[in-house]
N, C-alpha and C positions, 0 to 999 in steps of 0.2 A: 451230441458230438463225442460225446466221453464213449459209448461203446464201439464207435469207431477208431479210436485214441487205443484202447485194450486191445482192436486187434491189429491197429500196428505193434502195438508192446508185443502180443504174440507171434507176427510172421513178416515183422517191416514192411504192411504190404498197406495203403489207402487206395481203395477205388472209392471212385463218382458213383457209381451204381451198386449197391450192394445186394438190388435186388434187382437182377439181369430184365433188362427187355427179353422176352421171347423171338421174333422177330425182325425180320432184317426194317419192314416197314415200322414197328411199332418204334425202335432204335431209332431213327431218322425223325422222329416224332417225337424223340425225348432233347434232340437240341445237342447237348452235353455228350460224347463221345465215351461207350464203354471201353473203360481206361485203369490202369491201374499204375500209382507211382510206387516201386518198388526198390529199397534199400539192400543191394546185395547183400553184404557181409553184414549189416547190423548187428551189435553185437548183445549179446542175450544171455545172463547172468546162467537161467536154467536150463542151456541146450546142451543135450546130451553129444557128446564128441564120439562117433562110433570107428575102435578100429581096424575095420574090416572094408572090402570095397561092399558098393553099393549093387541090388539086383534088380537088373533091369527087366522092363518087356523085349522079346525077342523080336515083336514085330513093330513097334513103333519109339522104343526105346525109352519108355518113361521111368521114371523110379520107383519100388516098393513104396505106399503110404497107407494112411490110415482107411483112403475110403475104397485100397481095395477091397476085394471078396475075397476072402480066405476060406476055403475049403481043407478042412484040418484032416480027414480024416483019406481022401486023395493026396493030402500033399499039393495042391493046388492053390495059385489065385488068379484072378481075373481083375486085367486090365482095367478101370474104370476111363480110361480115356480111346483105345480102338477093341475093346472087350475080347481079346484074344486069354487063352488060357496058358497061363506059365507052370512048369514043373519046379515047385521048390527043390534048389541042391542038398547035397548032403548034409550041409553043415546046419542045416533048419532041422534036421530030422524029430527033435524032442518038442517044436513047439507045440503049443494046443492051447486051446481060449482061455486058461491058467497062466501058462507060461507063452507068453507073447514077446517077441523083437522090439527093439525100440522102436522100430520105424511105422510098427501096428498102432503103436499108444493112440489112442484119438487126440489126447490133447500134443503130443510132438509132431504137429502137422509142419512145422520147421524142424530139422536135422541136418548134423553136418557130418560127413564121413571121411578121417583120414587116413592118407595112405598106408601103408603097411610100410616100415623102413627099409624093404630089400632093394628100392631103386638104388640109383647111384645118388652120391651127393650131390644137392642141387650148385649151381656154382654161387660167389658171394654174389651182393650188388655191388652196383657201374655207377658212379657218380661222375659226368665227365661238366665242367664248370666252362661255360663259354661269356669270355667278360668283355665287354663294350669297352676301349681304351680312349672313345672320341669325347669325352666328359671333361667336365674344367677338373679344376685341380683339387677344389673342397667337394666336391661329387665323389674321385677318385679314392679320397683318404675315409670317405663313408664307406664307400663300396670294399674297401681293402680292408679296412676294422672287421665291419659285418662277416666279408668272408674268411679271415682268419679266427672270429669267433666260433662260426659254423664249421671250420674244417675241425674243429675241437673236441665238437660233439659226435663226429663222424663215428660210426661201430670200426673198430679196429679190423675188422678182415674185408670189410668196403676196399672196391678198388678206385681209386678218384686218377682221374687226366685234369687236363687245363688246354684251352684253346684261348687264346687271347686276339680280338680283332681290329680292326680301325680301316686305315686305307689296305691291309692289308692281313691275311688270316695266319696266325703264328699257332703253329702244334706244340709244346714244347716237353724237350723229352727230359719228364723227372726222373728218369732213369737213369740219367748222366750227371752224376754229382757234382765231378770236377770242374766244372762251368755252367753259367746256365746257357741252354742249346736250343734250337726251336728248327723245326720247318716251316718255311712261307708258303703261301699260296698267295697269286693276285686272283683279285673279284674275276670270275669267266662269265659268258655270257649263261654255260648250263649249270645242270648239274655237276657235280664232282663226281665220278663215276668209282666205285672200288677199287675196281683196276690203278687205276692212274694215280691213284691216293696209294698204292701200296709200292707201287712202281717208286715213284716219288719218295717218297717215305723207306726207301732202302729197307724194304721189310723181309729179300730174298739174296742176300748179301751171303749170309754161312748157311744157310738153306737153299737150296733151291727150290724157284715156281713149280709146283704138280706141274705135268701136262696137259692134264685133263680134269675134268670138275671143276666146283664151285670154291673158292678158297672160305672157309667160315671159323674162324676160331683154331684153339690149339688142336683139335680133335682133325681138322682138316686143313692141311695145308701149312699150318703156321707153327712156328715155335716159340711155345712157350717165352722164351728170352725174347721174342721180337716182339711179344705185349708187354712186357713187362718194362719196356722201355717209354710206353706212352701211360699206360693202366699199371699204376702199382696199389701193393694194399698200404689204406690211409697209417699205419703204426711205422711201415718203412718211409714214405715219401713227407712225413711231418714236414720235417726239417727244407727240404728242397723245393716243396711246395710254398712255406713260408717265406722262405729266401725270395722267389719269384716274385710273390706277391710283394714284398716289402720293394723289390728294384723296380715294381711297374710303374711306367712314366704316360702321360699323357700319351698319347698319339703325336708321335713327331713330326709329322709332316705339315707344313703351314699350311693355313685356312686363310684364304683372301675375305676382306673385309665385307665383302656385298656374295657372301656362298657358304654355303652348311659343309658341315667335316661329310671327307669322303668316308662312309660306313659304309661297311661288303655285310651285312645279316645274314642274307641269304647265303653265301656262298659260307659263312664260317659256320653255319645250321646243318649245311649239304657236307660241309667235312666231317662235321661230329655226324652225325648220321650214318654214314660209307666207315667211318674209322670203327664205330662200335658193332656196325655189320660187318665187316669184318673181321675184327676180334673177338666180337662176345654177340654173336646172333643167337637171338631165341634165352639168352639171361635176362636178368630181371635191371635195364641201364636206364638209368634217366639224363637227360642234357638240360643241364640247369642252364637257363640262359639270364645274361643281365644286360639287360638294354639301356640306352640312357638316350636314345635319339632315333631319328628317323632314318630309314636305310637310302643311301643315296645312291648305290653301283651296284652295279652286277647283278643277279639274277633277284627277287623280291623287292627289287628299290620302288618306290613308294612316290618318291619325288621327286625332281631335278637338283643339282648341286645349286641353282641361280636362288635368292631367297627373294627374287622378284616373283618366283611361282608362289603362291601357297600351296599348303596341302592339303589332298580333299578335303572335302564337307559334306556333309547330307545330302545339302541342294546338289552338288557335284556330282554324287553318284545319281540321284534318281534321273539328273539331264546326261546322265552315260556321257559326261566331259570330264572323266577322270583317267588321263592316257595311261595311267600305267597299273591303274586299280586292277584289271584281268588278266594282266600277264603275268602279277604278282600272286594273284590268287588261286592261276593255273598253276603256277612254280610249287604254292606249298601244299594243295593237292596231292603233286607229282611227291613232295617230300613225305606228307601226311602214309601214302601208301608204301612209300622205303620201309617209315617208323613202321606202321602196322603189319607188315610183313616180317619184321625183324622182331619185332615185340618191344618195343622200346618207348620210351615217354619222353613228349618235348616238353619243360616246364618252362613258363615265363614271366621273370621279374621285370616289369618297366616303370621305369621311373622317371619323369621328364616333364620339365612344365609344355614341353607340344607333345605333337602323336606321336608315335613310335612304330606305326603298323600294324598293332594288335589288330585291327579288323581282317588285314590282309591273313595274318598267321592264323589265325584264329581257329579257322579247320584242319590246322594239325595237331594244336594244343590241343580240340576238342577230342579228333577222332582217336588221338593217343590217350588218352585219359590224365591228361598234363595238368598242373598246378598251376595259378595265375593270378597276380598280384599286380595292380596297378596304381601308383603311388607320386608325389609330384617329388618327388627326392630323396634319395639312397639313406639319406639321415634320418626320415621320417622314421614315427615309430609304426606305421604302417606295413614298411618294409622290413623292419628291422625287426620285430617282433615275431610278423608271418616267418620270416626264413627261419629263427628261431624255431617259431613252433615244427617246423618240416620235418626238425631232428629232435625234438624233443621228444624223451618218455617218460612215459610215466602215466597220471592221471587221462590229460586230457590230449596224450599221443592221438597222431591223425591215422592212427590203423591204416601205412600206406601196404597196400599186397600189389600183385602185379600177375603177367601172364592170365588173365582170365577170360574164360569161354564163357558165355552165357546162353543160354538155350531155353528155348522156349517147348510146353506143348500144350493142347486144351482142346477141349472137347470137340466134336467134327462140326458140330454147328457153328464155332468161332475163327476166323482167319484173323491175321495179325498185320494191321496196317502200318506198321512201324514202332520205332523208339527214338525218342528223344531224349537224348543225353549223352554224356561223354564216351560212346563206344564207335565202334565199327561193326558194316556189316561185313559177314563171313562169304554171304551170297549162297548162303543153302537153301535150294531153291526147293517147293515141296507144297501138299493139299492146302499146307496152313498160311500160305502167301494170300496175302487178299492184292487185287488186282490196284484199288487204291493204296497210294504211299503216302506215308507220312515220315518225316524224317529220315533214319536208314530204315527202309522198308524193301521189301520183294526178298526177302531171307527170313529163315527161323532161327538164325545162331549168328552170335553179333563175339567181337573178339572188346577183352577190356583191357590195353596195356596195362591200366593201371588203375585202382580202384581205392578208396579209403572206408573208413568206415561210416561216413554219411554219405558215401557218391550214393546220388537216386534217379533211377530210367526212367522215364514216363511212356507206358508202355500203350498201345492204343490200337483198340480191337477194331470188327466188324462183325455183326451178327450177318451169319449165312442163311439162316433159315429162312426161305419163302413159306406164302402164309399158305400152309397148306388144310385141309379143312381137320384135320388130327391133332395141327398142332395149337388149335385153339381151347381145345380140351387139355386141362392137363391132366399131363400121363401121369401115371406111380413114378416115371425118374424125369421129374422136374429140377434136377440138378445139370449147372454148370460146371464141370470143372478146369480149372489152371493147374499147371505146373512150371515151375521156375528154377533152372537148375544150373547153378555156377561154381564152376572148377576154376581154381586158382592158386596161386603161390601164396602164402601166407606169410607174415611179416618173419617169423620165429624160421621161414626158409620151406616152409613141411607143404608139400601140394593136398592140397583138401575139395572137398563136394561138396556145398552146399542146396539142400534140395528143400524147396517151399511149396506146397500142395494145399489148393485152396479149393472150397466151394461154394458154389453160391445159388439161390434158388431162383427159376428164371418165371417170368409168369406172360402172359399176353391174353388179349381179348377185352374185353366189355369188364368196368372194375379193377381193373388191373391198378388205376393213377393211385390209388392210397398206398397199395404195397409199395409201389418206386419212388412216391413220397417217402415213405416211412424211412427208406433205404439208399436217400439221395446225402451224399458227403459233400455240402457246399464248397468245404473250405480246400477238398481234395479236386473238386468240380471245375475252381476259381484258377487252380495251380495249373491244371492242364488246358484251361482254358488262354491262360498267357502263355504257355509253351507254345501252343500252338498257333495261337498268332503274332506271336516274338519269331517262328518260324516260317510263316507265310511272308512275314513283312522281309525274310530276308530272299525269299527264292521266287516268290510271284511279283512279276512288275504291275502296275496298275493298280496296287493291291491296299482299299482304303480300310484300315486295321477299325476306326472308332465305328463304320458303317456294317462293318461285321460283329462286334460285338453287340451293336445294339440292337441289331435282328436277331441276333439269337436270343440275347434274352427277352426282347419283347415276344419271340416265340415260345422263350420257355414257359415266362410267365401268361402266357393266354391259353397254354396247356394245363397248367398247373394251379394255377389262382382261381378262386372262388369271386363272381362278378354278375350283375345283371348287366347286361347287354346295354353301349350308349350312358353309363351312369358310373363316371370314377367312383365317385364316394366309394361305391361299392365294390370295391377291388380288394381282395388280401391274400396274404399268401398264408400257407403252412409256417410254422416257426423253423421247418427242417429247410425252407427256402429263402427265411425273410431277409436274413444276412447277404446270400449271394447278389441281389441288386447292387449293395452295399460296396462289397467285392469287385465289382464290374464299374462302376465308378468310380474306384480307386485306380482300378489296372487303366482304363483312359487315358488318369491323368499323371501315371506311372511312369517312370526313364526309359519303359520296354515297349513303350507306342508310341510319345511323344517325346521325338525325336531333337526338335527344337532347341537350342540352348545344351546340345552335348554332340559333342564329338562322333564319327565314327567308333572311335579309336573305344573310347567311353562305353556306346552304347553296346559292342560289342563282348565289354568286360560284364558290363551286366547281364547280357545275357547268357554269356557263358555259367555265368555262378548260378544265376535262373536254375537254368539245365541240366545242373549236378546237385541239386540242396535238394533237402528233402520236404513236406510241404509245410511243418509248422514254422520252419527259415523263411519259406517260397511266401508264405503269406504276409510274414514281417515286410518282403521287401512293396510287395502291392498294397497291402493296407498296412504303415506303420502302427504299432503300438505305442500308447501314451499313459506317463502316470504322472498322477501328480501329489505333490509332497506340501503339504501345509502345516499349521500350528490348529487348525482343528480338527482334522482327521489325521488317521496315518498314512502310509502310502497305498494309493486308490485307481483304477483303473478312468483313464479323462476320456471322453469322447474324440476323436481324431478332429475336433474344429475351433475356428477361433475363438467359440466364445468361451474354451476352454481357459482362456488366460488372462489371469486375473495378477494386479499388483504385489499381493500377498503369497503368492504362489512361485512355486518350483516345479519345473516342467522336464520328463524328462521320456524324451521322443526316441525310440529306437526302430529304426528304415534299415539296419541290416547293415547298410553301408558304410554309414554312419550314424553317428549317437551323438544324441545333442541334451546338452543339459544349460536350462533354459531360466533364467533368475527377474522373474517380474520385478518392476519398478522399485517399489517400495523395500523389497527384499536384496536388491543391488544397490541401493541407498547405505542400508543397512551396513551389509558384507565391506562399503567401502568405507565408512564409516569406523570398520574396526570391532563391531562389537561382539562379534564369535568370540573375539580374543579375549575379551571378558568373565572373569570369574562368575558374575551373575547373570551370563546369560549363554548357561549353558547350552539351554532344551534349544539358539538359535543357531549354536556349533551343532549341534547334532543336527537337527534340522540339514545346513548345508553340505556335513557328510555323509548322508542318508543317499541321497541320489549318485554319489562318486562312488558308493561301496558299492551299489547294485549295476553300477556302469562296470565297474570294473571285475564283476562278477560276469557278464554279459562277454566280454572282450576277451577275457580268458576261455572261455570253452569255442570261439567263434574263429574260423580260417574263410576267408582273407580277413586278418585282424580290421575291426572298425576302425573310421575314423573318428577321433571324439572330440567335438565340437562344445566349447564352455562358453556362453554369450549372457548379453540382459536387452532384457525389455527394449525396445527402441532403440538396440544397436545394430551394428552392419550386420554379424554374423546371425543375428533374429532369421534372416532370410531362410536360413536352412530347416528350421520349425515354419516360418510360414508358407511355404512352397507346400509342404505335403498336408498343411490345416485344408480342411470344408471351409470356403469363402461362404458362411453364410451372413456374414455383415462385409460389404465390401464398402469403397469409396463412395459409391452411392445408392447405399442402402439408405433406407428413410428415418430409422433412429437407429446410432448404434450402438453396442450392446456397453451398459455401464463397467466402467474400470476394463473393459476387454479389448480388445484391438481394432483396427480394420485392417483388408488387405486387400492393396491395390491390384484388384484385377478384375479382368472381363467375365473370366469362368465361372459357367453357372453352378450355381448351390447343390447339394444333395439335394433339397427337397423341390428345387426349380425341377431336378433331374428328374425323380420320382412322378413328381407331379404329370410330367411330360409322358413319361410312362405308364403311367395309371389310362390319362387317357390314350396313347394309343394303343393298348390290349384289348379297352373294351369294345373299341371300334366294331 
C-alpha cells in the first residue's frame, strides 16, 4: 500500500489498476473498473509554480510533460498521447538536455502554471446568505450568533447580500442604511426568471433597460450603484447586515396546530440564483443556504403543509408514491444548470430534527461543487464549527477555489466513461467519449464551480483495444498514458493550470495475473467500487446493490485467487487482495447500501461527502478505523469486531461521520467513581485524556466537522460503536466471547461471509 500512498504524495492521483489491462476483454475480466480517484488542486509543498502559460499540442491539445520526446537539436517534441510533432516557440530557444524546463523534469510529472498578471482584475467573491425564518425561537438566536460570528471572519473586499425566507422570500437591500428595506416575492409555481427579478427589483429606475442583449453584470447592462444596493463589500455593510440579523423575528405568519410552516426553498434558491446571474455572472458567488425545515410551497416543496402526510421514505421512493419527489427534483435540475452556466455554488446548511429535502437539492449542491452540512440543530457544534471552518485560515483552511475546467486526455486506446463527483459535464463531445456512461459521462471536460483542496473525482475509464493478434505481444511502447488538466480561480484570486501527466504500463495475454496483482490498489479499488454502486442505487430501478457486489467479488476472487477446484480449504488470495473481501463486507453493511434505518434526506448526505473525499476519508467511512487505549499497551490499532471490547478498555471508533469514544465497564466505574481526579492516579487521567486528544486532533483537519459521541459499556449511545462492529459473537452465538460483548443481530459474521465465499469461487 505504501508505494501507492508515494504516488499520491506525488500527483494526488490513486488508481485500482496500476498495471493497465491491455484489452477491452481482458479489463472486463478484471471485475474492478480502470479508474482513477484524482485530487485536483491537492496541495504539494514541492510543486514548482511556473509563470508563464502552458505549450500545448496543436492537434490534440495536451500539455508539454515529461514523457514527451524532445528533439533538441530541431527544436521539436512529440505528442505522447496523438504523436503529432510540435515546434518549440521562441522562448524555448537555449533549452538542451543540460538545461531543461520545468515541465521536462521526470520527477515534476505534476505542475502548475500561472497566469501572467496583464489580464484584468478578477472580480471579489459573492457571498449572498439565504436564511430559513420558519424555526422556533432558540433555533433562531443559534443561527443569528453563528451567522454574525461568520460575517466577522468575512475577507473585507467579499461582497455578501442576505435573502431572508418563510411564507414568503425577502431580498433585503443593505444598501439603504436609513431603514431596513426588503423586496418580497410570493412562492410561484416556476422559476424566477432574471427578467422579472430585475423588473421587480427597480434595477432600471436611473438607468435604463438595454434594448437589446443579455443584461449580465456592471460590464452589461447594469449600474454599478444598482448592485451595490443588494451585493456590498463585507467592511461597508458590517453594520447594516448586523442590524438585520439582530431584528430577525420568526416567521410571522401563524401555523395551525395540525400543519408545517409554509417554507418557499425553492423559490428563495431561484432568487438567489437569477439575482447573482444577473449581477455577478461568471464571478466566483456562493449561496449559503440555512435550512431548518422542509419546503412546503412553491416550486421544490417536498411535502404537503397537512402533517397528516409524512414525508417520503425509502420504502416511498422505490413504490414511486412519493407525489411530489420528481417535480422537485426536475425543478433543482432546472436550477443545478442556471448555477452551472453562471459559475456559481449552491452551499447547504440543514439543520433539523426531520428532512429538509437534501435528497431533492442534492443535484445542485453536487453539480455546483457546493458545501454541505447536515446536523440535528443550529446550536450543534456540528454546525457551528463546519461554518467556521468555511472561513477559516490558516493551517487547516479548506483551499476553497472556484470557476474550474477540468479536462481530461489519454491515450487512443482508452475512452472515458465518466466522473463521479461534485462537477458537471461540459458536453465536449469527441474520440475519448466511450459509448457507456457512468456518472456525467459522453464529454471530456466537466465544469468545477467550486473545488477545495480535498474535492476528489473518481474518474472511470474503458479499455478500447480489441484483441487483436499484435496486441498480445508486447510492443517496445507498452505504455499507457493520462493527462489531467485543471484551470481554475485560485483562493489568493490569480487563475492558474494545473497539469498531471501520468503513466502506466499496460500488459495482456497468458501471465499477465501477477503483474495486475502486483499493481492492484485494494483500498482505491474499494472506494470506486461504492461510488459506483452509491450511484447505480440512485439512477437504476430494480437495481439489488448487495447482489452486485457479491458477484463481483466472487468473480474477482476466482480470477485472482489461488484454489483446487471443489476444495475451499484451499482458497487464498495475494496479500495485495486479501483486504478487499474485507472492504466489500464493510461497504454491504455501510449507510451507502443499506438503506434501512436512514432517511432519504440522510443517505443522500452521505453520499454526497462519498463523492468528493479522497480515498484514505472514503475508506474511514466503509470500513471504520478503531484504536484501543489500555493500561497495558499504548494506543493500538483493534480489529473493527466485538470481541474487541473488553471491560478494561478504551475504544475509540472513527466512521468519518462520527467518532465515538467508547469507556468499557470497569473503566466507567472507575471515571464515575472519581479517581482521574486523584493525585495518585495519574497514568488513569491520562489514560482517559489520551483518546479526547486524538479525537480532537481528528475533528480539526476534518469538513463536515464529526460528530463526537462519548458513551460506556452497556449504555444507550454503545449503539453507535456496535452498529459498525463484525457480529462475530451475537445473541446466539454458542459461547460468548469472555468480558466482550454481544450484539443483537441477525447479520452474518465476517467469517460466515468468507466462508460463503471460499466456497462459491471454487465452484
Amino acid at each position: 500500500m505504501a508505494e501507492f500512498m508515494d504516488l499520491e504524495a506525488q500527483d494526488g492521483v490513486r488508481m485500482a489498476w496500476n498495471v493497465v489491462p491491455g484489452t477491452k476483454q481482458e479489463a472486463a475480466n478484471c471485475v474492478v473498473p480502470v479508474s482513477a480517484i484524482y485530487t485536483p488542486i491537492k496541495p504539494f509543498p514541492n510543486m514548482p509554480l511556473l509563470p508563464y502559460a502552458a505549450l500545448r499540442c496543436r492537434t490534440c491539445r495536451s500539455v508539454l510533460n515529461p514523457f514527451s520526446i524532445v528533439d533538441f537539436i530541431a527544436r521539436i517534441w512529440i505528442c505522447p498521447f496523438c504523436f503529432n510533432r510540435n515546434h518549440f516557440p521562441p522562448q524555448y530557444s537555449s533549452i538542451s538536455e543540460d538545461n531543461l524546463p520545468a515541465e521536462l523534469f521526470p520527477n515534476y510529472t505534476t505542475i502548475e502554471y500561472a497566469e501572467p498578471q496583464s489580464s484584468p482584475p478578477l472580480p471579489p467573491p459573492v457571498l449572498l446568505f439565504v436564511v430559513d425564518t420558519c424555526i422556533i425561537e432558540e433555533e433562531m438566536t443559534f443561527l443569528k450568533s453563528a451567522l454574525s460570528q461568520a460575517i466577522h471572519l468575512l475577507p473585507d473586499n467579499s461582497l455578501v447580500g442576505l435573502i431572508t425566507f418563510g411564507t414568503f422570500v425577502q431580498v433585503h437591500e443593505l444598501g439603504f442604511s436609513q431603514i431596513p428595506k426588503s423586496y418580497v416575492f410570493r412562492a410561484t409555481k416556476d422559476l424566477v426568471s432574471k427578467d422579472q427579478l430585475l423588473e421587480h427589483m427597480s434595477f432600471f429606475l436611473k438607468k435604463p433597460k438595454p434594448p437589446t442583449g443579455v443584461v449580465a453584470g456592471a460590464r452589461d447592462g447594469l449600474s454599478p450603484e444598482s448592485i451595490a444596493r443588494f451585493l456590498l463589500p463585507a467592511s461597508e455593510c458590517e453594520f447594516a447586515l448586523e442590524s438585520v440579523l439582530e431584528e430577525l423575528q420568526k416567521d410571522p405568519w401563524a401555523v395551525p396546530a395540525d400543519q408545517r410552516a409554509i417554507r418557499c426553498t425553492g423559490t428563495a434558491l431561484s432568487v438567489a440564483a437569477s439575482l447573482l446571474g444577473a449581477c455577478v455572472p461568471g464571478s466566483a458567488a456562493r449561496i449559503m443556504t440555512f435550512v431548518g425545515g422542509p419546503a412546503t410551497e412553491g416550486p421544490g416543496a417536498i411535502v404537503s403543509k397537512n402533517l397528516s402526510e409524512p414525508i417520503r421514505s425509502h420504502k416511498d421512493l422505490d413504490k414511486d408514491s412519493a407525489p411530489y419527489y420528481h417535480k422537485a427534483v426536475k425543478f433543482y435540475e432546472g436550477l443545478s444548470k442556471q448555477l452551472v452556466h453562471q459559475g456559481h455554488v449552491l452551499d447547504l446548511f440543514a439543520c433539523a430534527l426531520d428532512q429538509v429535502g437534501m435528497a431533492e437539492i442534492k443535484v445542485a449542491v453536487e453539480r455546483s461543487g457546493g458545501l454541505v452540512v447536515l446536523a440535528e440543530s443550529f446550536g450543534h457544534s456540528v454546525f457551528k464549527d463546519s461554518l467556521r471552518r468555511v472561513f477559516q485560515s490558516g493551517e487547516n483552511d479548506l483551499g476553497l477555489s472556484s470557476n474550474g475546467i477540468f479536462e481530461i486526455n489519454c491515450s487512443k486506446d482508452i475512452k472515458v466513461q465518466g466522473v463521479i463527483g461534485p462537477c458537471a459535464s461540459l458536453e465536449k463531445k469527441g474520440p475519448l467519449c466511450s459509448d457507456n456512461v457512468v456518472g456525467q459521462g459522453g464529454t471530456s471536460a466537466w465544469k468545477l464551480c467550486s473545488l477545495d483542496n480535498a474535492t476528489s473525482l473518481s474518474i472511470i475509464f474503458e479499455i478500447a483495444r480489441k484483441d487483436s493478434p499484435e496486441a498480445t505481444v508486447q510492443s517496445t511502447s507498452n505504455q499507457f498514458y493520462f493527462q489531467f488538466v485543471t484551470y481554475y480561480q485560485h483562493n489568493s484570486g490569480q487563475m492558474r493550470l494545473r497539469v498531471t501527466t501520468l503513466s502506466r504500463r499496460w500488459i495482456a495475454g497468458p501471465g499477465s495475473i501477477q503483474d495486475l496483482i502486483a499493481g492492484f490498489d485494494q483500498e482505491a479499488a474499494a472506494v470506486t467500487m461504492a461510488r459506483i454502486v452509491s450511484s447505480k442505487m440512485e439512477i437504476e430501478t430494480e437495481f439489488d446493490p448487495i447482489r452486485w457486489l457479491d458477484k463481483a467479488l466472487i468473480h474477482l476472487c476466482s480470477r485472482f485467487g489461488d484454489f483446487q477446484k471443489d476444495s475451499p480449504s484451499s482458497f487464498s488470495l495475494s496479500p495485495r487482495l486479501s483486504i478487499f473481501p474485507q472492504f466489500i463486507f464493510h461497504l454491504r453493511r455501510s449507510q451507502f447500501v443499506q438503506v434501512f434505518n436512514n432517511s432519504p434526506d440522510e443517505t443522500a448526505y452521505f453520499r454526497m461527502i462519498l463523492n468528493r473525499e479522497n480515498v484514505a476519508n472514503s475508506v474511514v467511512m466503509i470500513q471504520p478505523s478503531l484504536i484501543s487505549y489500555s493500561f497495558h499497551s499504548g494506543p493500538e490499532p483493534a480489529l473493527l469486531d466485538v470481541a474487541a471490547i473488553a471491560a478494561d478498555r478504551i475504544l475509540l471508533l472513527d466512521s468519518y461521520f462520527t467518532i465515538v469514544i467508547f469507556h468499557g465497564a470497569t473503566i466507567a466505574q472507575w471515571r464515575k467513581a472519581g479517581y482521574h481526579n486523584q493525585p495518585e492516579h495519574q497514568a488513569f487521567a491520562q489514560l482517559l485524556q489520551a483518546p479526547c486528544d486524538e479525537a480532537e486532533a481528528i475533528i480539526k483537519e476534518r469538513f463536515p466537522v464529526p460528530r463526537l459521541v462519548v458513551c460506556d459499556q452497556h449504555g444507550s449511545q454503545a449503539r453507535f460503536l456496535l452498529a459498525k462492529l463484525n457480529p462475530s459473537a451475537t445473541y446466539n452465538s454458542e459461547a460468548p466471547v469472555p468480558g466482550g460483548d454481544v450484539i443483537f443481530t441477525d447479520d452474518v459474521s465476517f467469517e460466515v461471509f468468507l466462508d460463503h465465499l471460499q466456497r462459491l469461487v471454487v465452484q
